[in-house]
BADOGU-76782 format. One line per field, with one value per residue: x, y, z of N, C-alpha, C in turn. Coordinates in Angstrom, 1 decimal, decimal comma, always signed. Each point is the difference from the previous one (the first is absolute). Layout:
! BADOGU-76782
n.east = [X  ...]
n.north = [Y  ...]
n.up = [Z  ...]
ca.east = [X  ...]
ca.north = [Y  ...]
ca.up = [Z  ...]
c.east = [X  ...]
c.north = [Y  ...]
c.up = [Z  ...]
//
This chain:
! BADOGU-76782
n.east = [+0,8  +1,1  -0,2  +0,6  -0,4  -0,8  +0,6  -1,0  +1,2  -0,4  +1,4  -0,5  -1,2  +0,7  +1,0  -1,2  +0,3  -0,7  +0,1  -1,2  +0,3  +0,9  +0,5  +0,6  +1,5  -0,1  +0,6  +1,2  +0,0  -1,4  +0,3  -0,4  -1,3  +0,7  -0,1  -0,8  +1,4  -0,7  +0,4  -1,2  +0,6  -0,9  +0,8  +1,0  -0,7  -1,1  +0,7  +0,7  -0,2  -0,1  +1,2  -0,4  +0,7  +1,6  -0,1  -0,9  +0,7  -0,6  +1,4  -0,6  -0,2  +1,4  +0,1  -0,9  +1,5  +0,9  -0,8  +0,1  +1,6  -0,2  -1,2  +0,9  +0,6  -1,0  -0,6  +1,0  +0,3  -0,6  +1,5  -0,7  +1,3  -0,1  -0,4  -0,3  +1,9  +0,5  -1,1  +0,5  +2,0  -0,2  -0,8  +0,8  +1,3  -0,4  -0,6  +1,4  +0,6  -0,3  +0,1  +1,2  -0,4  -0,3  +1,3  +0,8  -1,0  -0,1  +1,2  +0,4  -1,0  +0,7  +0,6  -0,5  +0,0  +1,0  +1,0  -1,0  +0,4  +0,0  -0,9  +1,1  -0,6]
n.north = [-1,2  -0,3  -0,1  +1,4  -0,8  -0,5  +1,3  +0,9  -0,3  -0,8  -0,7  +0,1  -0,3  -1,0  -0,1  +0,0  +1,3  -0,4  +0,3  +0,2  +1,5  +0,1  -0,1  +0,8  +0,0  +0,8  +0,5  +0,4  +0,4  -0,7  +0,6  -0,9  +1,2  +0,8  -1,0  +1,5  +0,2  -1,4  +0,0  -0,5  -1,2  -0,5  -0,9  +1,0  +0,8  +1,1  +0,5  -0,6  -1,4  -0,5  -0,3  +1,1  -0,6  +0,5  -0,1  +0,2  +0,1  +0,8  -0,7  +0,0  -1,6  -0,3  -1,3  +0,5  +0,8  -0,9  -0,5  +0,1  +0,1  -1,5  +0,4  +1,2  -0,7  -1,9  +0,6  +0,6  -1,6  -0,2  -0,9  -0,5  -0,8  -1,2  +0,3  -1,5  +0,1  +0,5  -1,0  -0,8  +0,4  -0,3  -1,0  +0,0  -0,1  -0,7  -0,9  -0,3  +0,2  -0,7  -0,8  +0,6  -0,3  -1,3  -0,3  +0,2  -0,7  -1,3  +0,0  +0,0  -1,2  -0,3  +0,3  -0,5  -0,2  +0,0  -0,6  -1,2  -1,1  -1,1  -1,2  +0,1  -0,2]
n.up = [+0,0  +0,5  -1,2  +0,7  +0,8  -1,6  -0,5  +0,4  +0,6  +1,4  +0,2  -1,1  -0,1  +1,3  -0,7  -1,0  -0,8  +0,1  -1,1  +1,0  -1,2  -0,3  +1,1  -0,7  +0,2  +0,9  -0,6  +0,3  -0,9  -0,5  +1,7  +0,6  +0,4  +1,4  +1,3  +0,1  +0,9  +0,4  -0,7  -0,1  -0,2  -1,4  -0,1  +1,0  -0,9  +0,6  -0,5  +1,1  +0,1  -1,6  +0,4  +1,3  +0,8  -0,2  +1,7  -1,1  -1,1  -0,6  +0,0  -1,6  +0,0  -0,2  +0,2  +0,6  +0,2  +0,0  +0,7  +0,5  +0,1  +0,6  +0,8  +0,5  -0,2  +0,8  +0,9  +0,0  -0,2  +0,9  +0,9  +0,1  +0,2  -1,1  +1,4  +0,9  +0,5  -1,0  -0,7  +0,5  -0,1  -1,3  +0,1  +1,0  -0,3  -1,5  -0,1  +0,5  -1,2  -0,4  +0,9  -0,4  -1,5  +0,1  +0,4  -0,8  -1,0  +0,9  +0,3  -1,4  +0,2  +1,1  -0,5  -1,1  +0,7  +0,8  -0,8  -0,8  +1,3  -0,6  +0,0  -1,1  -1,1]
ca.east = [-0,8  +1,2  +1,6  +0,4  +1,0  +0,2  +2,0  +1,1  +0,8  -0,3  +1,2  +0,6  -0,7  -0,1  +1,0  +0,1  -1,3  -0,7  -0,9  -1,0  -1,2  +0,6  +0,8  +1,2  +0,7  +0,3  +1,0  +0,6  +1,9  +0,1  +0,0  -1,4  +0,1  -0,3  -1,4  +0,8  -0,3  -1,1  -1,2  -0,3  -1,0  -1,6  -0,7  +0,2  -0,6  -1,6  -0,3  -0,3  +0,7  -1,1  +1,3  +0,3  +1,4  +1,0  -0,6  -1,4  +0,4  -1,2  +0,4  +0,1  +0,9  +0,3  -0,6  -0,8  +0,1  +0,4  -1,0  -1,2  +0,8  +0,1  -0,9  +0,1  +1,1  -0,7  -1,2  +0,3  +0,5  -1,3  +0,3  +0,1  +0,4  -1,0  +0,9  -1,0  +0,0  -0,3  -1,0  -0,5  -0,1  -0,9  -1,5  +0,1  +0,7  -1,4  -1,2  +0,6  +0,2  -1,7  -0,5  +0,2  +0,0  -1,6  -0,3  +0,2  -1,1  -0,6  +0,7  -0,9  -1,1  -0,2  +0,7  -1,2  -1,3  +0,4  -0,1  -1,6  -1,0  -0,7  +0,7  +0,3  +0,2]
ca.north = [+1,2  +1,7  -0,4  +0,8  -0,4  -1,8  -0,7  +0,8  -0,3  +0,8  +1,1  +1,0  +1,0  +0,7  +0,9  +1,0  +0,3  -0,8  +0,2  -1,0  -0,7  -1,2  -1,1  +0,3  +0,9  +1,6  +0,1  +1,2  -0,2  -1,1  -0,8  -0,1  +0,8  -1,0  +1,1  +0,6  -0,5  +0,7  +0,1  -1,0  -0,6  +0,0  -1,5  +0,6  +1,5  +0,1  -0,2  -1,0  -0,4  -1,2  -1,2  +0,4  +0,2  -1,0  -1,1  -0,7  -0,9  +0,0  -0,1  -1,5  -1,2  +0,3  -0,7  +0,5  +1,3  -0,7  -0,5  +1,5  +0,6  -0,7  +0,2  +1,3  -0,2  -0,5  +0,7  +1,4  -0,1  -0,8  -0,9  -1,0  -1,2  -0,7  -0,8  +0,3  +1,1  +1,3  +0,1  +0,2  +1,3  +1,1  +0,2  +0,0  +1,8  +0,6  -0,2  +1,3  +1,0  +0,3  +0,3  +0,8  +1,0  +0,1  +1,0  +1,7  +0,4  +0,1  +1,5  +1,3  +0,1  +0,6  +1,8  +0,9  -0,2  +1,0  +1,3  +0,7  +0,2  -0,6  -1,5  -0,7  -1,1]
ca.up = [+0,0  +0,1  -0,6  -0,1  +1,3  -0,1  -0,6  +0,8  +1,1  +1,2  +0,5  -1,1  +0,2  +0,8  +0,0  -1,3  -0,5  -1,5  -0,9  +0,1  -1,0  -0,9  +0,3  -0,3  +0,9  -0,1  -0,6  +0,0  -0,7  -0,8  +1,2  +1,1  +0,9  +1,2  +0,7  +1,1  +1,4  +0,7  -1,4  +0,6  -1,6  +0,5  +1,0  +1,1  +0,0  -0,4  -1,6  -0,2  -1,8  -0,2  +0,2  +1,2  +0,5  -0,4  +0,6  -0,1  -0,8  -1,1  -1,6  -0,6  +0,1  -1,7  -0,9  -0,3  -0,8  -1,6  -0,6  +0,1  -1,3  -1,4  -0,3  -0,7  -1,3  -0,9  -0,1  -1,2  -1,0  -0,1  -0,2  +1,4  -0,4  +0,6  +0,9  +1,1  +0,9  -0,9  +0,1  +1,7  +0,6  -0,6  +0,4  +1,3  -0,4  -0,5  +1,7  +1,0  -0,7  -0,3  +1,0  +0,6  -0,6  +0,8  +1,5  -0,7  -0,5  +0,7  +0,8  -0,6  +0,0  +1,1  -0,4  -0,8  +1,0  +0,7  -0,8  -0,4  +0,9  -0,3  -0,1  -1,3  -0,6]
c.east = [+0,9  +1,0  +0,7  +1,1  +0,1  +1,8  +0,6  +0,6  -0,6  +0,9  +0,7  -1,2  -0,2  +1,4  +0,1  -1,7  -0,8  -1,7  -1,1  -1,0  +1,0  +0,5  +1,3  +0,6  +0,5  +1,7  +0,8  +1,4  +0,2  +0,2  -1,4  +0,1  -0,2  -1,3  +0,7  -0,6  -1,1  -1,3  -0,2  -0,8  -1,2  -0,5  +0,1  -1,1  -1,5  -0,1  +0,2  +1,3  -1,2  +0,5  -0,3  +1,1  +0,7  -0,4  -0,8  +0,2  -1,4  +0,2  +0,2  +1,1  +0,7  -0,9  -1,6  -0,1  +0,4  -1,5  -0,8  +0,8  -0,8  -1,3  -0,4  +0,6  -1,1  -1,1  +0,8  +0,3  -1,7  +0,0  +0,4  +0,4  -1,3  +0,4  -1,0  +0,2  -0,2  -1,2  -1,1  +0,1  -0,5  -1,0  +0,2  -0,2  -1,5  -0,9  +0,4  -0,7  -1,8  -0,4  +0,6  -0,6  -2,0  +0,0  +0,2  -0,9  -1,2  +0,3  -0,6  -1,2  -0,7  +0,7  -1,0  -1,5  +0,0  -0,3  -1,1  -0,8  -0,9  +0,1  +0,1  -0,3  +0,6]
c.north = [+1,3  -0,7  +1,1  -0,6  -1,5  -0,7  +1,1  -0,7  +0,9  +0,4  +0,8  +1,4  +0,8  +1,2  +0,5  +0,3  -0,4  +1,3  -0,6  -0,3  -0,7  -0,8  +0,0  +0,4  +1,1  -0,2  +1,8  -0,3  -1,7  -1,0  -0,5  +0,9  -0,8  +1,1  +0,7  -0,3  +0,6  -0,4  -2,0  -0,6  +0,1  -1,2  +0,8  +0,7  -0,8  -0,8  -1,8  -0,7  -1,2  -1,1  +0,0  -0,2  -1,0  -1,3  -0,4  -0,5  -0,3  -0,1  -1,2  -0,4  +0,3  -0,9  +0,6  +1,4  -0,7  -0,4  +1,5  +0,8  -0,4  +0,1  +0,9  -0,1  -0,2  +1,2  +1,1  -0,6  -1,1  -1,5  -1,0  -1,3  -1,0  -0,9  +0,4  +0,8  +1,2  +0,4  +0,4  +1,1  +1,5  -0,1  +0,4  +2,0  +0,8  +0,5  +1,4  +1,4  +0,4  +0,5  +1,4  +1,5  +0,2  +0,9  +1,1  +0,7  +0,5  +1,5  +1,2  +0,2  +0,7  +1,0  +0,7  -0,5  +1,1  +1,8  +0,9  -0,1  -1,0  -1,7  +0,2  -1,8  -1,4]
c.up = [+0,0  -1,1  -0,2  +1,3  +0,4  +0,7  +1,2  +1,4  +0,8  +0,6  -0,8  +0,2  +1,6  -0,1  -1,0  -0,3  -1,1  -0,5  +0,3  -0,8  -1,1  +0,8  +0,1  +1,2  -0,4  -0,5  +0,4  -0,8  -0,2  +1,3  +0,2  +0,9  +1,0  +0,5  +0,9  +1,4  +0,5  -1,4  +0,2  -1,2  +0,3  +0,8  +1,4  +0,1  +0,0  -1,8  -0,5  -1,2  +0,2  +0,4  +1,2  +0,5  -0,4  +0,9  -0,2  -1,0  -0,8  -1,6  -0,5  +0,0  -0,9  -0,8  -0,4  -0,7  -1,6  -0,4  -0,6  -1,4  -1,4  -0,6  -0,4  -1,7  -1,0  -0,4  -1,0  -1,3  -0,8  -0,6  +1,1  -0,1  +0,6  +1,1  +1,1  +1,1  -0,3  +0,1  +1,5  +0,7  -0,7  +0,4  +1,5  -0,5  -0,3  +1,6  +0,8  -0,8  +0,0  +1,7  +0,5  -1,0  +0,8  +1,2  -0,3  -0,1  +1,5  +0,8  -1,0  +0,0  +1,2  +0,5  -0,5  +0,6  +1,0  -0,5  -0,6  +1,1  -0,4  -0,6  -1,1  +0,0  -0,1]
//
């Protein structure tokens, strides 16, 4: 759901600054900027990270990030080798993906409910 901080290192981000709408690290003179003392990543701060803390360890297995790559590869190129695990963990991948664009939906819907004051649909 955040692939802007899928790949990012949680001890790299607690001593540098990262770009939180791309993901990227803040760069000065082609270095990684560090944080300034006292300046506290977002998993420390109100603002939270989607990972929550390096101790909580809320990131995929590798094997399940390769799977997930590969699924990315097959879906841009729209070629999926015929093969039952392949097969499986896309339907697994799919399912996630759908449920989560449902809840999306669900969240706007009730944003604009709010908003006119009234049940949409």
């Amino acid at each position: 759901m955040h692939p802007q901080i899928a790949r990012r290192d949680c001890n790299h981000c607690q001593l540098h600054q990262y770009n939180e709408q791309s993901g990227e690290v803040e760069l000065w003179r082609g270095r990684p900027l560090r944080r300034a003392p006292g300046q506290l990543p977002p998993c420390r701060t109100d603002l939270g990270c989607p990972r929550g803390r390096p101790e909580d360890d809320r990131r995929m297995r590798q094997r399940n990030t390769l799977a997930y790559e590969h699924y990315l590869r097959c879906r841009a190129t729209g070629q999926f080798p015929i093969d039952a695990i392949v097969a499986r963990n896309a339907a697994i991948i799919r399912s996630i993906e759908e449920e989560f664009e449902r809840s999306r939906i669900d969240e706007i819907h009730a944003l604009l409910s709010t908003l006119v004051g009234e049940q949409m649909p």
